[in-house]
C-alpha positions as CSV (number, residue, x, y, z in Angstrom):
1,X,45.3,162.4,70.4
2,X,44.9,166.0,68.6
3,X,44.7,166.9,65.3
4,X,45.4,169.3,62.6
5,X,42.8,171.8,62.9
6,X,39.9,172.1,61.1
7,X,40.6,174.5,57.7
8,X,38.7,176.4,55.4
9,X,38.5,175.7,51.2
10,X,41.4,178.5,51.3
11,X,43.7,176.9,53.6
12,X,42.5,178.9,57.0
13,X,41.8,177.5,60.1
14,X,38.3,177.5,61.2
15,X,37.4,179.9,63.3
16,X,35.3,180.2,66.7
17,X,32.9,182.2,68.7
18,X,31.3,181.6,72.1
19,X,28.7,183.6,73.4
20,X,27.7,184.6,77.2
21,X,24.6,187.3,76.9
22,X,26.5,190.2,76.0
23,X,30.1,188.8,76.2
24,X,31.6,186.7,73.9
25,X,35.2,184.8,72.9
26,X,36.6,184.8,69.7
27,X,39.5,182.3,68.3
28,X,40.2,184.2,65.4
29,X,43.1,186.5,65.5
30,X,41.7,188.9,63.0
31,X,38.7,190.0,65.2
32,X,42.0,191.1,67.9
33,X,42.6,194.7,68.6
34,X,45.9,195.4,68.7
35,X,45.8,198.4,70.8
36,X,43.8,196.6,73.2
37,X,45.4,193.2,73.0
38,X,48.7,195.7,73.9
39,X,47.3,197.6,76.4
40,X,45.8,194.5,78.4
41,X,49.0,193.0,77.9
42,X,51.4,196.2,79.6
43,X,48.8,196.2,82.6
44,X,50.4,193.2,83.3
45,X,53.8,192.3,85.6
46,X,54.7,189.5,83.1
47,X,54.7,191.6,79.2
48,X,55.1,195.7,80.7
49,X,58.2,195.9,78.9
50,X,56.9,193.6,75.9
51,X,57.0,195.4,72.6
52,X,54.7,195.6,70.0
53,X,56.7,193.8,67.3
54,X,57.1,190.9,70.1
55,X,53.4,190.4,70.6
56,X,53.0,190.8,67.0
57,X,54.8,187.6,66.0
58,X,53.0,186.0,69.2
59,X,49.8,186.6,67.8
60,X,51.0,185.4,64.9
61,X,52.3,181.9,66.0
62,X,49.7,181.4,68.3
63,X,45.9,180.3,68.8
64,X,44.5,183.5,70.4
65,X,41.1,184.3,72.6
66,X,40.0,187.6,72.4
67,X,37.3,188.1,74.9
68,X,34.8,190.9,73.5
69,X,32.2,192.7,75.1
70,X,30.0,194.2,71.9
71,X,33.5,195.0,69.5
72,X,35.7,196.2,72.2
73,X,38.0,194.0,73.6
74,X,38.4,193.1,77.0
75,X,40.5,190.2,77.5
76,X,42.7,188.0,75.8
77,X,44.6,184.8,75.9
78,X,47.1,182.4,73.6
79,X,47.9,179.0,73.7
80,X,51.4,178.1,71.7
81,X,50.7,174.5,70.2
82,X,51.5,172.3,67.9
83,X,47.7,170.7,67.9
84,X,48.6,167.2,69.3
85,X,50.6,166.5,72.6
86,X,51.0,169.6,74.3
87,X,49.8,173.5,74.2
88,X,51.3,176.1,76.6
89,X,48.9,178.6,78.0
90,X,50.0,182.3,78.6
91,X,49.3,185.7,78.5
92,X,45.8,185.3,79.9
93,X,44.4,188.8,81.0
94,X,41.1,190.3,81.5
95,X,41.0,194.1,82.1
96,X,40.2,195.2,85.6
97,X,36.9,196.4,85.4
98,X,35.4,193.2,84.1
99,X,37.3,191.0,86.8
100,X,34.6,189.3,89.4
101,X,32.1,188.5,86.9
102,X,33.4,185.5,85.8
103,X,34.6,186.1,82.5
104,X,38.4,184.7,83.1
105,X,36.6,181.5,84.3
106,X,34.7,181.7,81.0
107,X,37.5,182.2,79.0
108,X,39.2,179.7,80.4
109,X,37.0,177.1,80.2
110,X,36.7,178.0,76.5
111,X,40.0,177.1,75.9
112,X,40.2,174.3,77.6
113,X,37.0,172.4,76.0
114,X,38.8,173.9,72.8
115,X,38.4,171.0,70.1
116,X,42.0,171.6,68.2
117,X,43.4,171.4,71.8
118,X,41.9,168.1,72.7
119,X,44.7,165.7,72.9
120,X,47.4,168.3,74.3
121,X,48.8,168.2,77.8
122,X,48.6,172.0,79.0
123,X,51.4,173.9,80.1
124,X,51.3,176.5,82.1
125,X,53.5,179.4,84.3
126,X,52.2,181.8,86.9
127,X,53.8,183.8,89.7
128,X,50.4,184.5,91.7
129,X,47.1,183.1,90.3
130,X,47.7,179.0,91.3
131,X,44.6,179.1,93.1
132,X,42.9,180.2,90.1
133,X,44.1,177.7,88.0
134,X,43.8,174.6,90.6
135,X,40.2,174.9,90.1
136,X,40.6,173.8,86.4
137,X,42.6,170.6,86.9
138,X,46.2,172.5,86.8
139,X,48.8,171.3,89.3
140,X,52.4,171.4,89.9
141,X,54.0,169.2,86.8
142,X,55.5,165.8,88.0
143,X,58.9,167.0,86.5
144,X,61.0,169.7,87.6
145,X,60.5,172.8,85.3
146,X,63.4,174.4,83.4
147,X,63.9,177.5,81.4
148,X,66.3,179.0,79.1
149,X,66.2,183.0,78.8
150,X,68.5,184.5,76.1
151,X,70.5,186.9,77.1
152,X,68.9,190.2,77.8
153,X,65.4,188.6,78.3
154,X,63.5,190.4,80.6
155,X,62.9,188.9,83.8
156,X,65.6,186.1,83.4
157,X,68.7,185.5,84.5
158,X,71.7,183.9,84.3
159,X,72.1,179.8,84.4
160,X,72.4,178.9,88.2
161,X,71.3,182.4,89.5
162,X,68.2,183.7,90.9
163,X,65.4,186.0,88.8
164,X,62.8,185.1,85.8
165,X,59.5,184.6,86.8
């Protein structure tokens, strides 16, 4: 079973790094860029439309991987948890020009062998990248899957009807 997260004397949770020769992974939100962590984010067909305000307050409420090559940023990823039974994985992104080296591998690794995320089933959703994520123990969840979009979400759709993601 998880646990609370280790903290510092001021009330912070500890904080991260993994290192890769020149590459490494940071879990602590400060280190993000925000104009990066933005721009990685509307390359992608899931948060185009997302705005800054929204990923904001997902930062915020989140444990965050920001995958650096020397300070700039070239990947990131969150997992929304509450530290003991489960953690949902999303917006996991590295930029194009670093793809094929193994870095999303890496960075996904490092979040799974994450110690605060220990006892938590992983959730996850993905239109295209299955394959990807079968190689790290992920399979179809032995429960049918629902989702509730407010209205206006982007992407979703009405109850019964078709759309989302």
């Amino acid at each position: 079973m998880g646990s609370d997260p280790p903290v510092t004397e001021d009330g912070q949770r500890e904080c991260r790094e993994w290192r890769l020769g020149d590459w490494f992974i940071s879990d602590d939100s400060r280190r993000l860029d925000l104009d990066a962590t933005c721009r990685l984010l509307r390359a992608t067909y899931w948060a185009a439309e997302r705005p800054v305000e929204a990923i904001l307050v997902s930062i915020r409420h989140s444990l965050n991987f920001g995958l650096f090559c020397g300070n700039r940023q070239v990947g990131f990823a969150r997992v929304v948890t509450d530290y003991a039974t489960v953690g949902y994985l999303c917006d996991v992104v590295v930029e194009n020009e670093c793809r094929g080296e193994g870095l999303g591998k890496w960075l996904l690794a490092t979040i799974l062998e994450h110690p605060a995320l220990a006892g938590c089933r992983i959730d996850l959703f993905t239109r295209d990248a299955q394959e990807f994520y079968r190689q790290f123990g992920f399979g179809p969840h032995r429960f049918t899957s629902m989702v509730r979009y407010p209205p206006g979400y982007p992407g979703g759709s009405a109850p019964g009807g078709e759309g989302g993601r």
